[in-house]
C-alpha positions as CSV (number, residue, x, y, z in Angstrom):
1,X,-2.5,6.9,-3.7
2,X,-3.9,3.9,-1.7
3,X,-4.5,3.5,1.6
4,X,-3.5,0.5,3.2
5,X,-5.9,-0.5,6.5
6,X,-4.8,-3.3,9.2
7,X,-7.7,-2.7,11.8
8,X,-7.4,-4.1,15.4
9,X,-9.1,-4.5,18.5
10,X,-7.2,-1.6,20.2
11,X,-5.0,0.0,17.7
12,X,-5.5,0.1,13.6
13,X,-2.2,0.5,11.3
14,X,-2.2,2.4,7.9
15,X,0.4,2.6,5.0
16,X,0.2,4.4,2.0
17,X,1.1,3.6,-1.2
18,X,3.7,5.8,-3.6
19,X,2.5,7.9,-6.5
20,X,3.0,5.2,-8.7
21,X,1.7,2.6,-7.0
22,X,4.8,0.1,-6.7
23,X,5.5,0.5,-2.6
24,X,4.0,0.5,0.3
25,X,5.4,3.0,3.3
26,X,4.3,2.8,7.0
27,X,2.0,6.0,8.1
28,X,0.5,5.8,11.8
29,X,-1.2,3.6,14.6
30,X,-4.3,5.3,16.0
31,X,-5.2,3.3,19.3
32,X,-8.7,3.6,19.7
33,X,-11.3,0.7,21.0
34,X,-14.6,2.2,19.1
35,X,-15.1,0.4,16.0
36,X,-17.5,3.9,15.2
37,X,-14.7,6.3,15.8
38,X,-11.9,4.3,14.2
39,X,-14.3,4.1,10.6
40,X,-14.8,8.0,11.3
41,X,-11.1,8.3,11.3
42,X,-10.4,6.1,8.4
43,X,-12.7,8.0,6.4
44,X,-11.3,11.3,7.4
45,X,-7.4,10.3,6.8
46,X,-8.3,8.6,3.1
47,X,-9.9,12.0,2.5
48,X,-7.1,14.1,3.6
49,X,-5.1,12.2,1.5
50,X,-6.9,11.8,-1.1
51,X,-6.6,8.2,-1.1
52,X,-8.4,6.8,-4.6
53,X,-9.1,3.1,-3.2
54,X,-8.7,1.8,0.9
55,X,-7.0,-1.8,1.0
56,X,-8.4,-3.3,4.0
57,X,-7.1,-6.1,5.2
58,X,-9.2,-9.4,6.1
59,X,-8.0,-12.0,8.7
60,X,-8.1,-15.5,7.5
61,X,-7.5,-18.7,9.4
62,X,-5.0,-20.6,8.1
63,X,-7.3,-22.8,5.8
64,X,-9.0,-19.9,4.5
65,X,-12.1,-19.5,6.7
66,X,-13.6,-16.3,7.8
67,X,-13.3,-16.5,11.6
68,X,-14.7,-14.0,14.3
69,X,-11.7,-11.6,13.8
70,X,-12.7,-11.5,10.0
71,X,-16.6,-11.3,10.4
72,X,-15.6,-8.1,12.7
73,X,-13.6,-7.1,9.6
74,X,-16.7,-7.3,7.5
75,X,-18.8,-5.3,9.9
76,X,-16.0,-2.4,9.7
77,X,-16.0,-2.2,6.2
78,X,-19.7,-1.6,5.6
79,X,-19.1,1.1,8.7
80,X,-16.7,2.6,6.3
81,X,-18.5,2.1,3.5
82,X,-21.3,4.4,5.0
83,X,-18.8,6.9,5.6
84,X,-16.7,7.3,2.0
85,X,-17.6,6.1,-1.5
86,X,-13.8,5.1,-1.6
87,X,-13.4,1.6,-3.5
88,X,-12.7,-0.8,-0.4
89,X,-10.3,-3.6,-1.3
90,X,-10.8,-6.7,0.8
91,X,-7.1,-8.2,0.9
92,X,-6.2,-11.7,3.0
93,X,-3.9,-10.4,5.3
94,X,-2.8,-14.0,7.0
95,X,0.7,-13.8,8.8
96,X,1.1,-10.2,7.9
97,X,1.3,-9.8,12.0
98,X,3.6,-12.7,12.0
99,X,5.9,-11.0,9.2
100,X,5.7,-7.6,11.0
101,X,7.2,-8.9,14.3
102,X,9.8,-11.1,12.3
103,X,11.3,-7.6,10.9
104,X,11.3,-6.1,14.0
105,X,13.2,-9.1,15.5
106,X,15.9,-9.1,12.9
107,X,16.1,-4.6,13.0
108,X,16.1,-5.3,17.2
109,X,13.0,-3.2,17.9
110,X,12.0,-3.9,21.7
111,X,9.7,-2.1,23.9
112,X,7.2,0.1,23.9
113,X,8.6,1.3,19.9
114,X,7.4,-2.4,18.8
115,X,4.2,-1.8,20.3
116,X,3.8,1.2,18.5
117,X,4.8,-0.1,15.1
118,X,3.6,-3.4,14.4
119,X,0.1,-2.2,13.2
120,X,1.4,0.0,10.9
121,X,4.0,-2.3,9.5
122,X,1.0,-4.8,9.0
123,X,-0.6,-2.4,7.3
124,X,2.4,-1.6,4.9
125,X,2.6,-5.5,4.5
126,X,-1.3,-6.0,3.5
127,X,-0.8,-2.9,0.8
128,X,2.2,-4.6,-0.4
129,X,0.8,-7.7,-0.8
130,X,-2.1,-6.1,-3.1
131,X,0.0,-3.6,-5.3
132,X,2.7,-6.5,-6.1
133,X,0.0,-8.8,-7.3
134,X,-1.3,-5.9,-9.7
135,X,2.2,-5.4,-11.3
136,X,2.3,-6.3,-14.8
Protein backbone atom coordinates (compact mmCIF):
# COMPACT_ATOMS: atom_id res chain seq x y z
CA UNK A 1 0.00 0.00 0.00
CA UNK A 2 1.09 3.65 -0.67
CA UNK A 3 0.37 6.53 1.06
CA UNK A 4 -0.53 9.42 -0.83
CA UNK A 5 0.45 12.99 1.08
CA UNK A 6 -1.03 16.63 -0.02
CA UNK A 7 0.37 18.73 2.93
CA UNK A 8 -1.02 22.27 3.56
CA UNK A 9 -0.68 25.17 5.62
CA UNK A 10 -3.62 24.28 7.89
CA UNK A 11 -5.00 20.98 6.95
CA UNK A 12 -2.92 17.94 5.08
CA UNK A 13 -4.95 15.28 2.88
CA UNK A 14 -3.99 11.50 2.55
CA UNK A 15 -5.22 8.68 0.10
CA UNK A 16 -4.18 5.32 -0.02
CA UNK A 17 -3.49 3.27 -2.66
CA UNK A 18 -5.35 -0.43 -3.23
CA UNK A 19 -3.49 -3.67 -2.68
CA UNK A 20 -2.53 -3.81 -6.07
CA UNK A 21 -1.53 -0.59 -6.60
CA UNK A 22 -3.94 0.57 -9.58
CA UNK A 23 -6.26 3.31 -7.48
CA UNK A 24 -6.06 5.78 -5.30
CA UNK A 25 -9.01 6.20 -2.47
CA UNK A 26 -9.57 9.28 -0.25
CA UNK A 27 -8.54 8.58 3.70
CA UNK A 28 -8.65 11.78 5.98
CA UNK A 29 -7.78 15.62 6.53
CA UNK A 30 -5.97 16.23 9.75
CA UNK A 31 -6.08 20.17 10.38
CA UNK A 32 -3.13 20.97 12.16
CA UNK A 33 -0.80 24.30 11.69
CA UNK A 34 2.58 22.51 13.19
CA UNK A 35 4.71 21.43 10.48
CA UNK A 36 6.43 19.12 13.60
CA UNK A 37 3.19 17.49 14.62
CA UNK A 38 1.71 17.04 11.16
CA UNK A 39 5.34 14.89 10.11
CA UNK A 40 4.76 13.09 13.60
CA UNK A 41 1.41 12.17 12.40
CA UNK A 42 2.36 11.19 8.90
CA UNK A 43 4.89 8.92 10.25
CA UNK A 44 2.51 7.35 12.61
CA UNK A 45 -0.49 6.78 10.01
CA UNK A 46 2.17 5.25 7.18
CA UNK A 47 3.13 2.97 10.06
CA UNK A 48 -0.24 1.97 11.14
CA UNK A 49 -0.85 1.16 7.78
CA UNK A 50 1.94 -0.23 6.82
CA UNK A 51 2.40 2.01 3.99
CA UNK A 52 5.65 0.59 1.86
CA UNK A 53 6.50 4.12 0.10
CA UNK A 54 4.75 7.94 1.11
CA UNK A 55 3.97 9.92 -2.26
CA UNK A 56 4.29 13.43 -1.27
CA UNK A 57 3.16 15.81 -3.31
CA UNK A 58 5.36 18.96 -4.50
CA UNK A 59 3.79 22.33 -5.54
CA UNK A 60 5.03 23.60 -8.75
CA UNK A 61 4.42 26.88 -10.41
CA UNK A 62 3.11 26.57 -13.58
CA UNK A 63 6.53 26.72 -15.50
CA UNK A 64 7.96 24.28 -13.32
CA UNK A 65 9.74 26.29 -10.56
CA UNK A 66 10.01 25.35 -7.01
CA UNK A 67 8.21 28.33 -5.28
CA UNK A 68 7.93 29.09 -1.42
CA UNK A 69 4.95 26.64 -1.12
CA UNK A 70 7.41 23.85 -2.60
CA UNK A 71 10.62 24.86 -0.66
CA UNK A 72 8.16 24.35 2.44
CA UNK A 73 7.45 21.00 0.86
CA UNK A 74 11.05 20.20 0.88
CA UNK A 75 11.56 21.17 4.45
CA UNK A 76 8.61 18.58 5.42
CA UNK A 77 9.93 15.83 3.80
CA UNK A 78 13.31 15.74 5.43
CA UNK A 79 11.06 16.27 8.81
CA UNK A 80 9.57 13.11 7.73
CA UNK A 81 12.40 11.61 6.58
CA UNK A 82 13.87 11.87 10.24
CA UNK A 83 10.82 10.25 11.49
CA UNK A 84 10.30 6.91 8.98
CA UNK A 85 12.80 5.20 6.67
CA UNK A 86 9.68 4.98 4.34
CA UNK A 87 10.72 5.62 0.59
CA UNK A 88 9.34 9.35 0.03
CA UNK A 89 8.21 9.91 -3.46
CA UNK A 90 8.33 13.58 -4.51
CA UNK A 91 5.33 13.87 -7.07
CA UNK A 92 4.41 17.39 -9.04
CA UNK A 93 1.19 17.88 -7.83
CA UNK A 94 0.26 21.24 -9.99
CA UNK A 95 -3.64 21.78 -10.41
CA UNK A 96 -4.35 18.73 -8.28
CA UNK A 97 -6.31 21.51 -5.97
CA UNK A 98 -7.75 22.94 -9.05
CA UNK A 99 -9.01 19.27 -10.25
CA UNK A 100 -10.24 18.59 -6.55
CA UNK A 101 -12.65 21.54 -6.51
CA UNK A 102 -13.67 20.90 -10.25
CA UNK A 103 -15.20 17.37 -8.89
CA UNK A 104 -16.76 18.80 -6.23
CA UNK A 105 -18.47 21.39 -8.46
CA UNK A 106 -19.78 18.92 -10.88
CA UNK A 107 -20.96 16.13 -7.49
CA UNK A 108 -22.51 19.78 -5.86
CA UNK A 109 -20.45 19.52 -2.69
CA UNK A 110 -20.89 23.09 -0.85
CA UNK A 111 -20.11 24.10 2.58
CA UNK A 112 -18.34 23.19 5.22
CA UNK A 113 -18.22 19.12 3.51
CA UNK A 114 -16.03 20.87 0.69
CA UNK A 115 -13.84 22.25 3.21
CA UNK A 116 -13.34 19.12 4.71
CA UNK A 117 -12.66 17.10 1.54
CA UNK A 118 -10.66 18.95 -0.84
CA UNK A 119 -7.25 17.92 0.85
CA UNK A 120 -7.90 14.55 0.79
CA UNK A 121 -9.21 14.42 -2.68
CA UNK A 122 -5.87 16.19 -3.61
CA UNK A 123 -4.21 13.76 -2.08
CA UNK A 124 -6.03 10.86 -3.90
CA UNK A 125 -5.32 12.95 -7.09
CA UNK A 126 -1.29 13.25 -6.40
CA UNK A 127 -1.34 9.21 -5.71
CA UNK A 128 -3.11 8.79 -8.84
CA UNK A 129 -1.12 10.71 -10.79
CA UNK A 130 2.07 8.55 -9.62
CA UNK A 131 0.57 4.83 -9.75
CA UNK A 132 -0.93 5.56 -13.36
CA UNK A 133 2.46 6.61 -14.68
CA UNK A 134 3.94 3.23 -13.19
CA UNK A 135 1.43 1.02 -15.07
CA UNK A 136 2.88 -1.08 -17.57
Amino acid sequence: MILGVDFGDSRTGYATSDALGFSAHTLEVYSEKNMKKVAEHTAELALKLGAEKIVLGLPRNMNGTIGERGKKTKVFAKMLRELISIEIVMWDERLTTVSAHNLMNETNVRGKKRKESVDKIAAAFILQGYLDSNKI
